[in-house]
N, C-alpha and C positions, 0 to 999 in steps of 0.2 A: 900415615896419611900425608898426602902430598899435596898441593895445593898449587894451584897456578892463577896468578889477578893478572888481569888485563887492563889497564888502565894509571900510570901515575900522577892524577890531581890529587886532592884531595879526600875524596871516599878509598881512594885503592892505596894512599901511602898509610893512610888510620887503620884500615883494614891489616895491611903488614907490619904494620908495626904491635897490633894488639893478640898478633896469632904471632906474632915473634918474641914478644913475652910471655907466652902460653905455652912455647915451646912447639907448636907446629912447624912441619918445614914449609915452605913455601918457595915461590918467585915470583917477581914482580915485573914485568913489560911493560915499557911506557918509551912508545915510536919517537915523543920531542927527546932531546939531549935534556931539558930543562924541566926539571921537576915542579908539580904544581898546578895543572893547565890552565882556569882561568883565572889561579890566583898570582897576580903578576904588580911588581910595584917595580917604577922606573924615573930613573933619574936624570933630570935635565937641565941644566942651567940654572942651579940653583933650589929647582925643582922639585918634590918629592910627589910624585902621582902613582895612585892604586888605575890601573887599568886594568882591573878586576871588581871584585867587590872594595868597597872603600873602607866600610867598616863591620864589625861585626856584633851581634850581640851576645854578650859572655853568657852560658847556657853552663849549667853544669858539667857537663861531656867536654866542652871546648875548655874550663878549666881546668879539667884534670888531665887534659891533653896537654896544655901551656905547664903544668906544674911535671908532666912527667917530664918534659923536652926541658926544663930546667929555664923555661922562659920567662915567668913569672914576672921577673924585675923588669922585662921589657917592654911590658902591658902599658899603652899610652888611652885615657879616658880621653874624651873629648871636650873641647872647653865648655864652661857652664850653660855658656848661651844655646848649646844644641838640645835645650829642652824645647825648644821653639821652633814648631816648625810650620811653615806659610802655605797658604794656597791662592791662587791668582782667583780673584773675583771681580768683573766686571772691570777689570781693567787692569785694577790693583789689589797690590799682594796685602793679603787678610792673613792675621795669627788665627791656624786651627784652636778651637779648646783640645784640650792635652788631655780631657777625662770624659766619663758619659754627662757628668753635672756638669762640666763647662759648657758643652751643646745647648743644655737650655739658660746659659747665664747670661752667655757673652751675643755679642748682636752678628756673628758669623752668619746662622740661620735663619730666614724668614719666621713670623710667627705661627706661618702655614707649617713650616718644616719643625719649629719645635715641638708643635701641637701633634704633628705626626711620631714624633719622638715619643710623647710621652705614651701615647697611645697603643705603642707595639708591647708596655707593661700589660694592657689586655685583650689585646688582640688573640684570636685560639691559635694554637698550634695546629699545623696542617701534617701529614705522613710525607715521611721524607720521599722525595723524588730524586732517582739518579741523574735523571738531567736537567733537571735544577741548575739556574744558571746563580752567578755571584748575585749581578744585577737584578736577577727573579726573586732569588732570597730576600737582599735588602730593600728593595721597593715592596716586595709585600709585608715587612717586616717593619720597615721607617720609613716609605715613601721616596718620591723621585728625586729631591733635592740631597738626600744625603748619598743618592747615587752619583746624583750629579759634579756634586760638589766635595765629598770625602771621598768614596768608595772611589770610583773612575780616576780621578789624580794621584791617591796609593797605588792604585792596582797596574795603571800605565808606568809608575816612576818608579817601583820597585819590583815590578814584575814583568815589565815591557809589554802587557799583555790586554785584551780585551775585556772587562768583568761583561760582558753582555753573553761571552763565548765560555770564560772558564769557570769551570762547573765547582759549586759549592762543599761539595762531599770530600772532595779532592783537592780541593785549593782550602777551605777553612773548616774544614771536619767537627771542628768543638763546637761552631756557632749551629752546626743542625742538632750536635749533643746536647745544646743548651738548651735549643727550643722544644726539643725530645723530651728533656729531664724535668726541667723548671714551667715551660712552656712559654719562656720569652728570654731572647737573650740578655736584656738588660737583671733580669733577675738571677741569670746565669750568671753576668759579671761578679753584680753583689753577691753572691754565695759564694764564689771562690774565689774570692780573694779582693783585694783593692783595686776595685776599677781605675782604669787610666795609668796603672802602675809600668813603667815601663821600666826595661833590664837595661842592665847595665850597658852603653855603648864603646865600643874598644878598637886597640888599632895596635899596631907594634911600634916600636919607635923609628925600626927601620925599615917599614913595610911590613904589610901583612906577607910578602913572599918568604920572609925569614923563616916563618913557621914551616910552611916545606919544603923550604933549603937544610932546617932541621931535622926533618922529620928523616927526609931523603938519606941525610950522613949519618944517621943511625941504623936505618937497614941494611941487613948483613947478603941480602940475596935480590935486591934492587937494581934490574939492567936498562940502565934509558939509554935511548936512543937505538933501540932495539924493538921492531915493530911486529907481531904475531901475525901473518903474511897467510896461514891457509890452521885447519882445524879438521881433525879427523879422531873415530873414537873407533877403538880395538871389538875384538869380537867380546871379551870380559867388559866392556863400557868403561873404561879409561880413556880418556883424554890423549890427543897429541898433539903436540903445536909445531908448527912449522915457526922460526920467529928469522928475522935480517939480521944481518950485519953482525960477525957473519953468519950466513944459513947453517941451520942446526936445527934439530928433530929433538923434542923431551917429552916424556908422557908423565902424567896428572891423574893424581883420583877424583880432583872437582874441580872447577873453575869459580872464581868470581868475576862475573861483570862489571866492573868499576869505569866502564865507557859511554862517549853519550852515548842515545838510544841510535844515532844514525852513523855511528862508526863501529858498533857492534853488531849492525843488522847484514851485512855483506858476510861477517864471520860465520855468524848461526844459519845463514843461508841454506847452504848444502847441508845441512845436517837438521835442521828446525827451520822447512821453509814457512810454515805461518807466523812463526814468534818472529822470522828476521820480517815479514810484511811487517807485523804490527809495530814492532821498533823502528821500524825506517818511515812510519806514518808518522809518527811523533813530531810535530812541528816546533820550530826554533827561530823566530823572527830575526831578521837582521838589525843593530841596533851599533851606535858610533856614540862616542864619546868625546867633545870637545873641549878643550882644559883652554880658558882664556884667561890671562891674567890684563892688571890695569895699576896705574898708580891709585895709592888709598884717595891722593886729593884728587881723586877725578870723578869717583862714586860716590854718589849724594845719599844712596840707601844706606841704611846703620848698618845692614848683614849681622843684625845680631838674633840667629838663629842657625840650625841644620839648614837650613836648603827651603829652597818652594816648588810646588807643585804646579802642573796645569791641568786641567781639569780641558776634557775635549771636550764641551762645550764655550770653552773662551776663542777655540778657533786659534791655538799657538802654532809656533814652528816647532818648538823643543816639546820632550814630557816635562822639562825642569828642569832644575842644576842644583847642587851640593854644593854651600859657602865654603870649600874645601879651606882657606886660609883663616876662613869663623872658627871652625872646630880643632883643627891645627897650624895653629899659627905659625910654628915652626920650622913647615913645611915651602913656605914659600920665601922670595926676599925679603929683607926689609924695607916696609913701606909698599910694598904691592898686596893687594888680592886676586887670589885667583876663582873661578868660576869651573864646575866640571859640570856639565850640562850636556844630557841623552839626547839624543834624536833617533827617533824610530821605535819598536817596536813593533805588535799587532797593530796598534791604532796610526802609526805613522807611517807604514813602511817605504808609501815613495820617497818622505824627504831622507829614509837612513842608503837608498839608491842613489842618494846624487852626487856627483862630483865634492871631494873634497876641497875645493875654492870655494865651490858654492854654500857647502853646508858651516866654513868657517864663517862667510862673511853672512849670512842668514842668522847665525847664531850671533855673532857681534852688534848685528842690527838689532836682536830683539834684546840682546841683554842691556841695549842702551838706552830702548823705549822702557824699559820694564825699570830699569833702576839709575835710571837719569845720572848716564855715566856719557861727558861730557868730550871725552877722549876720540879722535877721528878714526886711531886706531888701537888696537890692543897691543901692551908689551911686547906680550908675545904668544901664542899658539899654537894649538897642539893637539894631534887626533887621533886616535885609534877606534879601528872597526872590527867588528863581530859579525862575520856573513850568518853565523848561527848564533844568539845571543843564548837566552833563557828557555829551556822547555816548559812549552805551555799546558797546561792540567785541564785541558779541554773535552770533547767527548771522542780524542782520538787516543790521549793516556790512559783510556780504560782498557783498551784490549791491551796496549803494552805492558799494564800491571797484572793483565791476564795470563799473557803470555810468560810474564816473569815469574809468577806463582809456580804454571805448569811446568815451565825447566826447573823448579827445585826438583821434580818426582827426577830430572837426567842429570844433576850432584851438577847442576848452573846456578849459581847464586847471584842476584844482580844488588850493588849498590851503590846507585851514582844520583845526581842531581833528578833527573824523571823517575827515577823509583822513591827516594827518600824525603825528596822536598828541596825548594831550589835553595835555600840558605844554606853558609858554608857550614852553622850550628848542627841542622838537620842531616847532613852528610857525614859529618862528625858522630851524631849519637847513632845515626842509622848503620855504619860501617863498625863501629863499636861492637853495638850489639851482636852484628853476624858473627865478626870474630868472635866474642864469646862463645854463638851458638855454634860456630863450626866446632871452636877446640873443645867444648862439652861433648860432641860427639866423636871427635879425636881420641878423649882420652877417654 
């Protein structure tokens, strides 16, 4: 059996790399020169920036992946203080509680909002709805402040996305398990396991890109910079790809999709034109990333935490920013802080549309009202944009996960960020696993 992946980020090098220990043949197409796609860490003046995911959390799958690649010793935790992580409230930045008992200890919550809190222990379970939004969930669940104020701030700064739009079954699957099983998620937490518990947070020491600059110089049948250009299948149903640089013809007995959903929707076209509709619906907000550094004596905030949040009803410019120099100190100069701070998303998109002059000094302004940082101008600054950021689990990923079911029955396997889950953990276990199941059916 033959095997041909489309895509070299992250799901399609774990994918080749786990069917290449399995002893399948395979190859790998990946159009950049540069292995990884949006896992990308860049050096500048001193600098070390993830313009990608920043960090990750160590997941089982992601460890056995760092212990095969021999990385282990490279694993950098983040400093202590990123158990603390902030949300903008009424002006000023407020410590989230870290557990479901912090919610009703600490004075983050109105007493209406904890009162709501406790009350979702008896609230009945309702039959799950597929288009159940996030925000549907949790306001019938805990009421509008904890949408307001928890849910909406996570969901915009690590998801880039809307919880009004993206749909619950799809985006937190275990919270409708919970109120299914227990019949309330807080009794879900307590039953399985240590509410508030969070995993481990990790980074590399020299970038999270190391990991698939590793991955990359292990595979023996890995061709980047080599783009799969057209797709036709034989009268037996094999596979043929046409791939660049240079043009060459090879036929496959199955494909994996390891592309986003709108770069493999033009592929499947001619040959599956409903599955390439529903994959090219797939929405991807536009989202920028601003890295501003300052001298330490200029910032009056402690930055002893991960990052803060903003919540769209404070009415921000940003979703927030990552005390990137808080958690890795070692990353920046000495004596400076740096700031990496999103602009756009679903809930922002014109401000991730604007001119990069405007969007630095927007961001300089607010990071100077929010943490009374005294400086006229920043160090120094630095931007990278995403015209397609995060794929959003909204009610347009239903048909695309429809559609990727139906190509398994024509030997298409899909595993990338809109099929597995947007974290690089979830792409990792979900690419894993195919591999297993394909060489199960290999051998």
């Amino acid at each position: 059996m033959r095997i041909a992946i489309l895509g070299g980020g992250i799901s399609g090098l774990t994918a080749a790399f786990y069917l290449q220990r399995a002893g399948v043949a395979y190859d790998l197409f990946e159009a950049s020169p540069r292995p990884g796609g949006n896992i990308r860490s860049e050096h500048h003046e001193g600098y070390l920036l993830e313009t990608g995911p920043n960090s990750l959390q160590l997941s089982d799958e992601l460890s056995d992946l760092l212990e095969h690649l021999n990385l282990t010793d490279q694993i950098q935790d983040t400093a202590a203080v990123s158990a603390n992580r902030y949300v903008l409230r009424a002006g000023k930045y407020q410590k989230l509680p870290g557990s479901p008992p912090g919610l009703l200890t600490s004075g983050f919550f109105s007493l209406k909002g904890k009162v709501n809190i406790l009350r979702e222990l008896s609230r009945p379970a309702q039959a799950p709805d597929a288009r159940e939004t996030l925000a549907a969930f949790f306001r019938r669940r805990f009421g509008s402040e904890i949408v307001d104020y928890a849910l909406n701030p996570f969901i915009s700064g690590i998801y880039a996305g809307d919880p009004e739009q993206l749909l619950v079954h799809k985006t937190f699957p275990r919270m409708v398990e919970m109120e299914q099983t227990y019949g309330s998620v807080l009794k879900g937490l307590a039953k399985s396991g240590t509410p508030g518990t969070r995993r481990r947070i990790v980074s590399l020491r020299d970038g999270l890109q190391t990991m698939p600059n590793t991955l990359a110089a292990q595979l023996t049948n890995a061709h980047f910079g080599e783009a799969v250009t057209s797709l036709t299948r034989t009268p037996e149903g094999k596979y043929q790809l046409t791939t660049s640089g240079p043009p060459r013809t090879e036929t496959y007995d199955a494909l994996v999709l390891a592309l986003p959903a709108y770069a493999a929707a033009p592929l499947l076209k001619p040959l599956f034109p409903a599955a390439a509709v529903a994959l090219a619906a797939v929405y991807y907000p536009p989202m920028t990333a601003v890295y501003t550094a300052y001298q330490r004596a200029d910032v009056t905030h402690p930055l002893d935490g991960f990052g803060a949040l903003h919540p769209k009803a404070e009415q921000p410019y940003a979703a927030g920013s990552i005390w990137t120099s808080s958690i890795y100190p070692n990353r920046v100069p000495a004596g400076h802080v740096l700031f990496t701070t999103f602009v756009g998303g679903t809930q922002y998109e014109a401000q991730a549309r604007q001119p990069a002059e405007q969007q630095q000094q927007q961001v300089h302004a607010e990071l100077c009202r929010l943490y009374g940082i005294r400086a006229v101008q920043p160090v120094w600054q630095y931007r990278y944009s995403w015209e397609r950021a995060i794929p959003q689990f909204d009610q347009r990923i239903v048909a695309a996960h429809t559609a990727a079911d139906e190509l398994l029955e024509a030997g298409i396997f899909s595993t990338a960020n809109w099929r597995a889950g947007v974290g690089v953990p979830d792409c990792i276990r979900h690419a894993r696993a195919l591999a297993e199941k394909i060489a199960k059916g290999a051998h």
